[in-house]
C-alpha positions as CSV (number, residue, x, y, z in Angstrom):
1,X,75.3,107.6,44.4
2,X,75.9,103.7,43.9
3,X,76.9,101.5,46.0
4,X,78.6,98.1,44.7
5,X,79.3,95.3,47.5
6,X,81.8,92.6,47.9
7,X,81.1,89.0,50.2
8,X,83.3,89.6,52.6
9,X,83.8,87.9,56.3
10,X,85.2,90.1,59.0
11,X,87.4,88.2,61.4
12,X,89.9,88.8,64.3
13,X,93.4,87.4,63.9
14,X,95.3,87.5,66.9
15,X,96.0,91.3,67.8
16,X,94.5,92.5,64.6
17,X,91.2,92.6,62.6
18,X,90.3,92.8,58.8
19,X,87.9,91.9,55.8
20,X,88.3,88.3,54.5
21,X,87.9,87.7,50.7
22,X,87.7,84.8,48.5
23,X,90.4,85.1,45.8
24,X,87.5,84.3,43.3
25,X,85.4,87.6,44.2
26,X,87.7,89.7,43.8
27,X,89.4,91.2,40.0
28,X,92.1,89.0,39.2
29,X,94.0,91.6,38.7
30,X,95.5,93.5,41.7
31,X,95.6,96.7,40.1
32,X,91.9,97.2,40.6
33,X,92.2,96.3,44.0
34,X,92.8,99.5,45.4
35,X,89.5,101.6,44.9
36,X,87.3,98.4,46.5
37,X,89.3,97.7,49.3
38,X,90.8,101.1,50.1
39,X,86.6,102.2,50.1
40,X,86.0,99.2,52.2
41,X,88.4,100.1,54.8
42,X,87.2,103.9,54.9
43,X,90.7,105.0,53.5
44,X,91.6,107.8,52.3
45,X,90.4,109.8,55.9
46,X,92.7,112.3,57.0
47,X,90.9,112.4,59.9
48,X,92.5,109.2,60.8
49,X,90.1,107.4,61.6
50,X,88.1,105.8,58.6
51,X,84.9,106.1,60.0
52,X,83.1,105.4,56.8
53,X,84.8,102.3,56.3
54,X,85.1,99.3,58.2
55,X,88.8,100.2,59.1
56,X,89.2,101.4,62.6
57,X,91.9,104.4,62.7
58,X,95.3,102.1,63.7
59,X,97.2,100.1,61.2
60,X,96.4,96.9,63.2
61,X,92.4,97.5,62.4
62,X,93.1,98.4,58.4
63,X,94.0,95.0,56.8
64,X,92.5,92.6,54.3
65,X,93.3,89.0,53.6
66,X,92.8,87.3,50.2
67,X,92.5,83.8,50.3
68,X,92.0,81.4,47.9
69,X,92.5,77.2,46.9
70,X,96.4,76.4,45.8
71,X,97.6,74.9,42.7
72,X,100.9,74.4,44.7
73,X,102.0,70.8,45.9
74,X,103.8,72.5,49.3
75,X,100.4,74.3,50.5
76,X,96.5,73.9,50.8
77,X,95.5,77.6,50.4
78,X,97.4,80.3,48.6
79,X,97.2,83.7,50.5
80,X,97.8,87.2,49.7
81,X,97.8,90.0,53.1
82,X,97.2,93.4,52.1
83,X,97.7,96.6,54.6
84,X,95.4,99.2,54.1
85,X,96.9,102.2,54.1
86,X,94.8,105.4,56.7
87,X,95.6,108.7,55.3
88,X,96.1,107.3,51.8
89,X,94.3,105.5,49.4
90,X,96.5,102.9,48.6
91,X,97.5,99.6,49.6
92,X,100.6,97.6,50.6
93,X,101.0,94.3,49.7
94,X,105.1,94.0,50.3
95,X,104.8,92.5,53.7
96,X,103.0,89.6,55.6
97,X,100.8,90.1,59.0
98,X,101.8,86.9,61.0
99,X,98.4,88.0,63.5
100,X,96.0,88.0,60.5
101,X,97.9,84.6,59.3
102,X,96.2,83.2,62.3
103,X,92.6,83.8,60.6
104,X,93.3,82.1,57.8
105,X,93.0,78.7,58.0
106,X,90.1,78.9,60.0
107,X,88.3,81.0,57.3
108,X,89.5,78.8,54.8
109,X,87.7,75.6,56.5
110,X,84.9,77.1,57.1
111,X,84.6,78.8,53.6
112,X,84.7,74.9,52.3
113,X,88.4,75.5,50.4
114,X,89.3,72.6,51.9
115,X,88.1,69.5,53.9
116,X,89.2,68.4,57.3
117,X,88.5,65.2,59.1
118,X,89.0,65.0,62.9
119,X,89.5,67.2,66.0
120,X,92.1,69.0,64.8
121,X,93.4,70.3,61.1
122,X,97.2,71.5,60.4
123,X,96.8,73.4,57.0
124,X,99.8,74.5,54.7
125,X,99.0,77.9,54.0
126,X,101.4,79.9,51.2
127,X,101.6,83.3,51.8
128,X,102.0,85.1,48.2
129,X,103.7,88.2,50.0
130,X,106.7,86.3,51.0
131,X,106.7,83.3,48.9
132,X,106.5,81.5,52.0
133,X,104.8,78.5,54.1
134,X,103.5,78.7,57.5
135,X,101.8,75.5,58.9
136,X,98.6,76.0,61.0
137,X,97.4,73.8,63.2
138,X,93.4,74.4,65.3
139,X,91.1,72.6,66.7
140,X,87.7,71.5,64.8
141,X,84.1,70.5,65.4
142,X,82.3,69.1,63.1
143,X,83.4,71.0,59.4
144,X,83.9,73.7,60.8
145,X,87.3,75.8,62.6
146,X,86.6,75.8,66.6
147,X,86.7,79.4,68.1
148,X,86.1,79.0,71.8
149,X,89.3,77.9,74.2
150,X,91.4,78.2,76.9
151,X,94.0,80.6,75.5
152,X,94.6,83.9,76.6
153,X,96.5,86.1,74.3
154,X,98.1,89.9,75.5
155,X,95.8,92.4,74.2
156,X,93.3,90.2,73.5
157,X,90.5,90.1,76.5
158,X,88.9,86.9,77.0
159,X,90.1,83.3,75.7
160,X,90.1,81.0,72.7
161,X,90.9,77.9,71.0
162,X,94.6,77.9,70.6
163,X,95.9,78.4,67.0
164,X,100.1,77.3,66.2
165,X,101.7,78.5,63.6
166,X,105.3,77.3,61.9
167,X,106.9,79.8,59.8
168,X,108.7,77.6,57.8
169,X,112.7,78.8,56.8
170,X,111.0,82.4,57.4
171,X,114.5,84.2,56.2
172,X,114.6,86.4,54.0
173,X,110.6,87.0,53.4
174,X,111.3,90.2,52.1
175,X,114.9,90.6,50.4
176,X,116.1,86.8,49.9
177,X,118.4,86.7,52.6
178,X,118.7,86.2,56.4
179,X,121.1,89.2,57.0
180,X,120.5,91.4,53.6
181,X,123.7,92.9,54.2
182,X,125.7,90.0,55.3
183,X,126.4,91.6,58.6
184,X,124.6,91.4,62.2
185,X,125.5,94.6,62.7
186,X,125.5,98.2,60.6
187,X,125.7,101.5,61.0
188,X,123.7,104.3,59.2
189,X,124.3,107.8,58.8
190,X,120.8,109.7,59.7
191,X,120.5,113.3,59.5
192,X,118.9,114.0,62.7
193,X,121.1,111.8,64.5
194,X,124.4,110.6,63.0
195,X,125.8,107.7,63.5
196,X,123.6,104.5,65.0
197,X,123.9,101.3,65.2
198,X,121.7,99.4,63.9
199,X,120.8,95.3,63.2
200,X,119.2,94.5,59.7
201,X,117.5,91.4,59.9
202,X,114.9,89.7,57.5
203,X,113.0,86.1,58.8
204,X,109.1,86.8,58.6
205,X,109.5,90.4,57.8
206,X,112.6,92.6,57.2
207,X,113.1,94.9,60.4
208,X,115.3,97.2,61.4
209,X,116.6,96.9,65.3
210,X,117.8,100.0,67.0
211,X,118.9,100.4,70.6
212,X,116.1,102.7,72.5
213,X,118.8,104.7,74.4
214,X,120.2,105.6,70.7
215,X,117.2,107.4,69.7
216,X,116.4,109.1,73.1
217,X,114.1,106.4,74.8
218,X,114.1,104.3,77.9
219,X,112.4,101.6,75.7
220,X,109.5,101.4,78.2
221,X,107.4,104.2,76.4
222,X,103.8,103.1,75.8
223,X,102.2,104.2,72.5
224,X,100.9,107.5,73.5
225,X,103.6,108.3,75.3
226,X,105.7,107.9,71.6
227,X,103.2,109.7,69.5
228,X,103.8,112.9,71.9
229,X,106.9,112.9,70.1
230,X,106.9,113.5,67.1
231,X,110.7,114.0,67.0
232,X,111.6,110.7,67.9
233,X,108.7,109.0,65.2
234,X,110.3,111.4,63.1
235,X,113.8,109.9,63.5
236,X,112.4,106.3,63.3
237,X,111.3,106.9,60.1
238,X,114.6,108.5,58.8
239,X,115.9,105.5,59.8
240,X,113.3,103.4,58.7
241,X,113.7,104.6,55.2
242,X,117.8,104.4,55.4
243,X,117.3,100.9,56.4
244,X,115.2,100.3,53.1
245,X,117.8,101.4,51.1
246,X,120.4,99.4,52.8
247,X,118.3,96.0,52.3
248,X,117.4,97.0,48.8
249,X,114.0,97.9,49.5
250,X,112.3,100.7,47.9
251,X,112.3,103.2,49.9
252,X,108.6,104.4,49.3
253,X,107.5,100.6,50.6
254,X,105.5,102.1,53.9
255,X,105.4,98.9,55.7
256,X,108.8,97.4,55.7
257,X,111.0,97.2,56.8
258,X,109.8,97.7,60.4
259,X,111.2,99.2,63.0
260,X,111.9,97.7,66.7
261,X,112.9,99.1,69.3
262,X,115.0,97.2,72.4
263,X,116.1,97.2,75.7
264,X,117.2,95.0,78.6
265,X,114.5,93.8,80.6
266,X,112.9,95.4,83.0
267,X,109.6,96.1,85.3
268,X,107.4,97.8,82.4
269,X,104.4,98.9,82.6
270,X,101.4,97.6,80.0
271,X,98.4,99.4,78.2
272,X,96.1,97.8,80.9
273,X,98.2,99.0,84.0
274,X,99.6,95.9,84.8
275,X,103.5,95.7,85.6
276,X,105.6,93.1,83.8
277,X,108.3,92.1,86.3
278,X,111.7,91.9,85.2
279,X,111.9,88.5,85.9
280,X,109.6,87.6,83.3
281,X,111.1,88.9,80.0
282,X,114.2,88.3,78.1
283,X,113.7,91.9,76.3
284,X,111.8,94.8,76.4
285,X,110.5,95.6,72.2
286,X,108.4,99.0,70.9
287,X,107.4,98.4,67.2
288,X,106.5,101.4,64.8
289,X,103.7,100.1,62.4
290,X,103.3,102.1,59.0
291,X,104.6,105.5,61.2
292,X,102.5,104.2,64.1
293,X,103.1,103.0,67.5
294,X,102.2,99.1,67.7
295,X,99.9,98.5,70.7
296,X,101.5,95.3,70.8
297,X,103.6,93.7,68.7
298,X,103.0,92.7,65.0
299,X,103.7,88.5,65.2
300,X,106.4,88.9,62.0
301,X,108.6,91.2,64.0
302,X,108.3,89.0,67.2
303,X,109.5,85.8,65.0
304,X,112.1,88.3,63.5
305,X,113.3,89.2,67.2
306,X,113.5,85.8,68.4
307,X,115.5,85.0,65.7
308,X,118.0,87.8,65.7
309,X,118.3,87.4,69.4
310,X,120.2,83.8,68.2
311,X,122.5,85.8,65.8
312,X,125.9,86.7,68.4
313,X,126.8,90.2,68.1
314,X,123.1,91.8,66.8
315,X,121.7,94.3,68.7
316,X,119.1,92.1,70.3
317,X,121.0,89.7,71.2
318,X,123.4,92.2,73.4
319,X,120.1,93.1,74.9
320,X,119.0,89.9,75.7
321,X,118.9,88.6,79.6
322,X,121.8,85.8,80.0
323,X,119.1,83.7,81.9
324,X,116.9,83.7,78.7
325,X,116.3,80.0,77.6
326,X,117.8,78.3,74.7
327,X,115.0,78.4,72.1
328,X,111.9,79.8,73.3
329,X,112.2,84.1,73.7
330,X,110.1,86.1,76.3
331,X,109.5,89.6,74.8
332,X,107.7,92.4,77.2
333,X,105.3,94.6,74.9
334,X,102.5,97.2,75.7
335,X,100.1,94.8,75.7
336,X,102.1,92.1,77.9
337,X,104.4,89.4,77.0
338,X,104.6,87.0,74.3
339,X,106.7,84.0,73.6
340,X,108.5,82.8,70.7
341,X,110.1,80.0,69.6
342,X,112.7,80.2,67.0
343,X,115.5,77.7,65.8
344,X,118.3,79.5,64.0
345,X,121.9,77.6,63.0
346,X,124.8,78.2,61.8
347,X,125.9,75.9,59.0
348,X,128.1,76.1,56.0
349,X,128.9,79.7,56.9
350,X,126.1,81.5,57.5
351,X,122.9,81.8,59.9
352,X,120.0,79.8,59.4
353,X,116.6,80.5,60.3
354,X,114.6,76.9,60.5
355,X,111.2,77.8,61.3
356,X,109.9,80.3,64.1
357,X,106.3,79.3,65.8
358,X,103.8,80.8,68.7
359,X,99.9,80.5,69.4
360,X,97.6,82.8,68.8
361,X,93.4,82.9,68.8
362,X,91.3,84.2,66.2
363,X,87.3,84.9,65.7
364,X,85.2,85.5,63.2
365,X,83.0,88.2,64.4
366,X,80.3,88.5,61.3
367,X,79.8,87.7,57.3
368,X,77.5,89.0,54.5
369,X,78.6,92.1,52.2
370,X,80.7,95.3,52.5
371,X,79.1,98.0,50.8
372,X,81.3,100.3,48.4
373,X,80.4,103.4,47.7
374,X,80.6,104.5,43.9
375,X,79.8,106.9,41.4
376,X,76.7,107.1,39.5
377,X,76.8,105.7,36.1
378,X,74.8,106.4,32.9
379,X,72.1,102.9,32.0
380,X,74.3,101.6,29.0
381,X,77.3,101.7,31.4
382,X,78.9,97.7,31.8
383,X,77.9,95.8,34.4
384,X,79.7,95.8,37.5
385,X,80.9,92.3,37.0
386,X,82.7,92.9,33.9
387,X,84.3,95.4,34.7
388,X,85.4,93.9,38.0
389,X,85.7,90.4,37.3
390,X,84.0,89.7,40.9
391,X,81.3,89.2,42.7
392,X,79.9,92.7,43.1
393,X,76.2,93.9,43.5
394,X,75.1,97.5,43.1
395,X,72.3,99.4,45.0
396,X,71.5,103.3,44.9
């Protein structure tokens, strides 16, 4: 059998991890994405687990980021996230990872897509997922991104050079609107449960916000604790896909919207057996990933949270702690707490999401070429490169 192999840099992006690609070696079409990058990541398994790929089993360890020079005036680098999908060998490229946003202006410096001067670099970075600009700002040495730091991120061990990012007028990233239904609050009819309450909100990815007593949960479940129930992931995802439908999103789109899970705040425990004390949080949040359990919480859902706790009357916002500050949101997670900033108005009408920012760290852990495997082909078969229109390389 033939193997064909892509350049590829392998980074970590906040709470995440995936293959980096230039645009350039890569088919410019996305159609013939799938079979290279699907391969890559070891998808499909149904073991679960991609062990044949570079993937590692959990939704946050299956992704791919495509980056490449823009031809925009509002951005330096145009990129394009894509969720590799575990069980299946397909991808979804409908929704935006705000932790592997973290990675990519980094990569892109020190890739050489664009030039910095200085200590510090704020790129405009346009993701093609969302139509939208975030703004990242890191430190640099020399021409290249700086890694090492002292910020400590939850789930994260260890430190590293702190990485902002704006989410510029993140509303309506996936639908075209703030509130896709023009209310803070709806109410769906699911099979398994009836009636719930629900918020539908869309800033940095469309998610849908359920109560955690309403679907039989204290809210301070850790992820294993949730996959031993199959009943209640099975509910979700009714849910999940009656949402869909109620934002006018396809309802075979796997990865939005997401769903979140709240509750007022409380001691909680974390996947490292630390206790978050009430005190600490404005919220307590569980997010389901692609049908998984999030180990922490995906960075587009924390934006979306801090920005639908500002919307009166949303089911976040009734959960919120009335100490919680006037911008910046404290969320308790499994893997800790994290922070969010969000400014949201009302004006002319209607809510108003301005931009929504945090920090994160990022590394990148190794470069070189992921190796493909393929099928053997006849001599006279067409090189690799025209079929592909990339960089690709074979070897038996």
């Amino acid at each position: 059998m033939r193997q064909r192999s892509l350049p590829a840099v392998f980074m970590r992006g906040g709470t995440s991890k995936g293959l980096m690609f230039h645009a350039s070696d890569l088919p410019s079409s996305q159609a013939k994405w799938p079979p290279l990058l699907t391969a890559a990541m070891g998808s499909p398994d149904p073991y679960g687990r991609q062990l044949d790929g570079m993937g590692g089993g959990i939704s946050s360890l299956s992704k791919a980021c495509v980056v490449a020079p823009s031809q925009r005036a509002d951005a330096d680098v145009d990129y394009t996230f894509v969720q590799v999908l575990i069980r299946e060998g397909r991808l979804d490229l409908a929704s935006n990872c705000g932790n592997m946003s973290s990675a990519v202006g980094p990569f892109a410096v020190d890739e050489g897509l664009v030039r910095v001067r200085g200590d510090s670099a704020t790129l405009r970075i346009f993701n093609t997922n969302t139509s939208k600009v975030i703004n990242a700002t890191f430190p640099i040495e020399e021409t290249g991104a700086r890694y090492d730091g002292a910020l400590a991120i939850p789930g994260v061990a260890g430190s590293g050079a702190p990485i902002r990012l704006d989410f510029v007028e993140p509303g309506g990233a996936t639908t075209g609107s703030l509130l896709p239904t023009g209310q803070v609050c709806d109410r769906l009819e699911v099979t398994r449960a009836g009636g719930i309450e629900v918020s539908l909100v869309d800033a940095g990815n469309a998610t849908v916000f359920v109560r955690a007593i309403d679907v039989g949960l204290t809210g301070l479940e850790l992820p294993d604790e949730l996959d031993a129930r199959p009943d209640v992931l099975a509910l979700l995802e009714d849910i999940r896909r009656q949402a869909a439908v109620r934002m006018g999103i396809a309802a075979e789109v796997s990865s939005v919207p997401f769903v979140c899970i709240v509750r007022t705040s409380a001691d909680a425990a974390t996947l490292s057996g630390q206790v978050i004390p009430e005190a600490s949080v404005d919220l307590i949040s569980r997010a389901i990933s692609n049908g998984q359990p999030h180990r922490a919480l995906p960075l587009t859902v924390s934006l979306c949270t801090a920005v639908a706790a500002k919307l009166a009357g949303s089911i976040v916002s009734d959960a919120v702690s009335s100490t919680a500050s006037h911008r910046d949101l404290s969320i308790g997670m499994p893997s800790g707490v994290l922070r969010v900033d969000a400014d949201v108005a009302w004006e002319k009408g209607q809510w108003v999401a301005k931009v929504g920012s945090f920090y994160r760290t990022a590394r990148r852990l190794f470069d070189g070429r992921v190796w493909i495997p393929g099928q053997e082909r006849p001599p006279h078969a067409a090189s690799m490169s025209d079929d592909h229109d990339g960089d690709l390389e074979e070897r038996t």
